[in-house]
N, C-alpha and C positions, 0 to 999 in steps of 0.2 A: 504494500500500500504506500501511495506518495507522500513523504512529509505533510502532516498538518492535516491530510483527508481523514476526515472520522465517521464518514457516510458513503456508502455506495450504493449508488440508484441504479436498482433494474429494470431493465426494459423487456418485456418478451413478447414473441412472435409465432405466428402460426397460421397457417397454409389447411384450408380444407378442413377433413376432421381433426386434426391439431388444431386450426384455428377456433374452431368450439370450444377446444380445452382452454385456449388463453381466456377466455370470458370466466370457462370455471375457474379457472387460477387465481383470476383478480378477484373475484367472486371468494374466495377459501384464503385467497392472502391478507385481505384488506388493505393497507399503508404500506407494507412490506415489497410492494413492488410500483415502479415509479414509471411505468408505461407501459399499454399491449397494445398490440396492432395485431389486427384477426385479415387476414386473404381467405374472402369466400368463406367464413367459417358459418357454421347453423348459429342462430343465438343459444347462448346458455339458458338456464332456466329465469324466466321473467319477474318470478314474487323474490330472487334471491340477488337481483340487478343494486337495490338499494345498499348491497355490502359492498359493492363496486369501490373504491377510492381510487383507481388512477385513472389517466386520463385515457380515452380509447381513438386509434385510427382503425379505421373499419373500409375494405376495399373489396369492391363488389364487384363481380363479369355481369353485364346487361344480360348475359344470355345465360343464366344460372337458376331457374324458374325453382325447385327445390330450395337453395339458399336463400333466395330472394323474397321467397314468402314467408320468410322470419323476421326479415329485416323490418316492418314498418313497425310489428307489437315489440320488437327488439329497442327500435329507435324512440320508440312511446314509453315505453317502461326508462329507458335511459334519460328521457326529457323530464319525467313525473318525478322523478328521484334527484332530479338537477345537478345528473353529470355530462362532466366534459367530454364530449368528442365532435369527431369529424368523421364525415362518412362520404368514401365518392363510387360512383357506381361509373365502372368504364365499357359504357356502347358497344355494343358489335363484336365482343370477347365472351370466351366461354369460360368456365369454370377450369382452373388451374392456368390461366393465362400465363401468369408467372413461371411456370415451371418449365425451362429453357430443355427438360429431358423429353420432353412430349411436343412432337414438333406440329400435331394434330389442333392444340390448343393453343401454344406457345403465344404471343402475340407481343413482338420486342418493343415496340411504342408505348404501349397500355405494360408492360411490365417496365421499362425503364421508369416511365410516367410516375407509377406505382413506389415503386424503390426509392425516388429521389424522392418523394412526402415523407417514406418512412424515415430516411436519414433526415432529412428536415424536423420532424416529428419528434425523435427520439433527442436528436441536440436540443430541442425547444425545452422538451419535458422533463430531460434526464442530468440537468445541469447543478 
């Protein structure tokens, strides 16, 4: 640890059904963790949203009809409970846009896109 740091903030992440879990993580951690960002995840369970303490990025494929019908009672329950996030839904990509091994899905704009919020995100949150 660097001279003088007496805090380190975590950030996590998660892709798909991992990305479910980051919601449960924040959800089971409370304050112990200092940022998630979820790709494509399902929302975690909605009556357990209010234990939430970090701030959430949440990064949606338009073409993800399954994930996407969590998201609005996902983003209602996270509005009613008055946490922080940011949610961007990117048009015309499918589910695992991101994942550069699936060339089916893959989509380099809307994942670069994607990446440069979460690094923007995480330096914002995790400072």
């Amino acid at each position: 640890m660097r001279s003088g740091v007496t805090t380190i903030r975590i950030g996590v992440l998660g892709a798909g059904a991992i990305g479910r879990y980051v919601g449960g993580l924040l959800i089971a951690s409370g304050a112990d963790v200092g940022a998630g960002v979820m790709f494509y995840g399902r929302a975690p369970q909605l009556d357990k949203v209010p234990a939430i303490r970090a701030p959430l990025l949440l990064h949606y494929a338009g073409n993800d009809d399954g994930v996407n019908a969590t998201a609005p009672p996902f983003e209602a329950a996270l509005k009613a409970a008055g946490k922080t996030y940011t949610a961007y839904t990117y048009q015309g990509v499918q589910h695992a846009f991101h994942n550069d091994t699936g060339a089916a899905r893959y989509n380099a704009d809307a994942a670069k896109l994607a990446w440069t919020r979460t690094i923007e995100f995480f330096g914002r949150t995790l400072h």
